[in-house]
C-alpha positions as CSV (number, residue, x, y, z in Angstrom):
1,X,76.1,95.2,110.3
2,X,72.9,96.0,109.1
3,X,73.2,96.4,105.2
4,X,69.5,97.8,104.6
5,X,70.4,100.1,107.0
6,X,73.8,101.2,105.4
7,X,72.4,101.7,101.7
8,X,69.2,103.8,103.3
9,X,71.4,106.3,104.8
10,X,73.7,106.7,101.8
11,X,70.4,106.8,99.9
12,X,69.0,110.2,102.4
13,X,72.3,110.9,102.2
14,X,72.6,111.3,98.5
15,X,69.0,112.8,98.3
16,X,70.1,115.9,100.7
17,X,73.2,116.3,98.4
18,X,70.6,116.4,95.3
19,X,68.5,119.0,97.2
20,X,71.5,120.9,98.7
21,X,73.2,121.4,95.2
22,X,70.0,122.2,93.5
23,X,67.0,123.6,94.7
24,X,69.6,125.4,98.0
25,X,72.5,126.5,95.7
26,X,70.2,128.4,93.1
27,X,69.2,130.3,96.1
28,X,72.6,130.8,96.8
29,X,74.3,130.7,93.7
30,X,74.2,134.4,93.1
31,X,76.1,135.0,96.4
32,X,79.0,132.8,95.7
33,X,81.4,134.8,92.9
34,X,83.9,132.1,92.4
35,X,82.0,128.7,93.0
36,X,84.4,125.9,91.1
37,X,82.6,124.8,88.1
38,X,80.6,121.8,88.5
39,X,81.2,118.7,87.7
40,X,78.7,115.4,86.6
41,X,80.4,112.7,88.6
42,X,77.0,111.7,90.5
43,X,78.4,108.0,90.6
44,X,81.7,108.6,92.3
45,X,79.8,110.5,95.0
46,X,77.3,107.9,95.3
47,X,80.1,105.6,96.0
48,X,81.9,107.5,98.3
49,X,79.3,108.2,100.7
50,X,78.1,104.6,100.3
51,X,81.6,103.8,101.7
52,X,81.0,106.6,104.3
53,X,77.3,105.2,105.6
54,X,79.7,101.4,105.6
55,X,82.3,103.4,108.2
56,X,79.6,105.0,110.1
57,X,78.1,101.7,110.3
58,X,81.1,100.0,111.4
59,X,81.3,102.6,114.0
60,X,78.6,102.0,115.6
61,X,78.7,98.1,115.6
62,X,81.7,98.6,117.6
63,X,80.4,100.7,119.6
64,X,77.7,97.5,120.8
65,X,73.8,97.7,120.1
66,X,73.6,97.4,124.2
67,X,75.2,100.4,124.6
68,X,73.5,102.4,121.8
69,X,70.3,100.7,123.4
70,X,71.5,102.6,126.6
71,X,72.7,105.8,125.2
72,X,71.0,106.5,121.9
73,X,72.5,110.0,121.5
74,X,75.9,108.8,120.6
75,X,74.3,107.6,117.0
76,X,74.0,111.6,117.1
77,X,77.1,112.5,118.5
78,X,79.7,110.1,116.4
79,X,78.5,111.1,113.3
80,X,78.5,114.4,114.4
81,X,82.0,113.9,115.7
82,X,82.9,112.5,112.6
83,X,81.8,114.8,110.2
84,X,83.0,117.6,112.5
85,X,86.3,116.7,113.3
86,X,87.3,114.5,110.2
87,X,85.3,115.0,107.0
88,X,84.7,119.3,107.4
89,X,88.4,120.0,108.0
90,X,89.2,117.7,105.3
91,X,86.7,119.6,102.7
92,X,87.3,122.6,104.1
93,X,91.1,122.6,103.4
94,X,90.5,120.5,100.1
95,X,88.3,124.0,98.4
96,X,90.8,126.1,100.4
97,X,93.7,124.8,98.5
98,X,91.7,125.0,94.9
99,X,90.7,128.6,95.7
100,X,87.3,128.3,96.2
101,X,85.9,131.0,98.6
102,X,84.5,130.4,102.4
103,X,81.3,131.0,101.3
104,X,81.3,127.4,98.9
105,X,83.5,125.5,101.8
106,X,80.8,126.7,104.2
107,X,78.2,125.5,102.0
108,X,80.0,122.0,101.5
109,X,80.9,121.8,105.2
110,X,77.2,122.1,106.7
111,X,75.9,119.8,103.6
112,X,78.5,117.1,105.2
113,X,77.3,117.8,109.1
114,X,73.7,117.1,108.0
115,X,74.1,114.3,105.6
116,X,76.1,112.6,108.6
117,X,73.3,113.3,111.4
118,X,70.7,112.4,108.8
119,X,72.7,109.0,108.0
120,X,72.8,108.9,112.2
121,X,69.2,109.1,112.1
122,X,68.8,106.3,110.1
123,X,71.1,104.2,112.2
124,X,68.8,105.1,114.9
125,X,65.9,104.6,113.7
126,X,66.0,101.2,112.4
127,X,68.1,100.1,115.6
């Protein structure tokens, strides 16, 4: 596994959650009524998408460079796939059960799609 690679897409990864949350959600802010109340853990996510950009890694290791080499889209569409069908539903229900309203888990849900396919196109690029 390429570690470089790993840390750079956590790294774009955590810089499109700093931009999502801040410069996107005080756009949005006043359209969300009962956003949860934030919280200053910037460590803990730091480490848990450091230990998603490791998975996503591991992913595509398995997978075999020659066959990424051959089909470069699937960088694109497992970490699509993943975010889709693993980490969205899992957010998505996490909010839903803390009452927070489909407007937030929307927001969260499309930040995770794109911080995924951004962490792809790191993969991809330094393949």
């Amino acid at each position: 596994m390429d570690w470089i690679a790993i840390f750079l897409a956590a790294l774009l990864a955590m810089i499109i959650g700093i931009v999502w949350l801040g410069p996107v959600f005080r756009i949005v802010r006043p359209f969300l009524k009962d956003e949860p109340p934030a919280r200053d853990h910037a460590w803990l996510g730091a480490v848990l998408i450091l230990i998603s950009s490791t998975m996503l890694a591991a992913s595509y290791y398995w997978t075999g460079h020659e066959t990424l080499q051959a089909k470069p889209w699937l960088y694109f569409a497992q970490a699509g796939g993943i975010a889709a069908g693993h980490v969205v539903p899992a957010v998505w229900m996490a909010h839903y059960r803390f009452g927070a309203n489909s407007r937030v888990r929307f927001a969260e849900a499309v930040y995770y799609v794109v911080a995924y396919l951004a962490m792809a196109t790191v993969f991809w690029s330094l393949a």
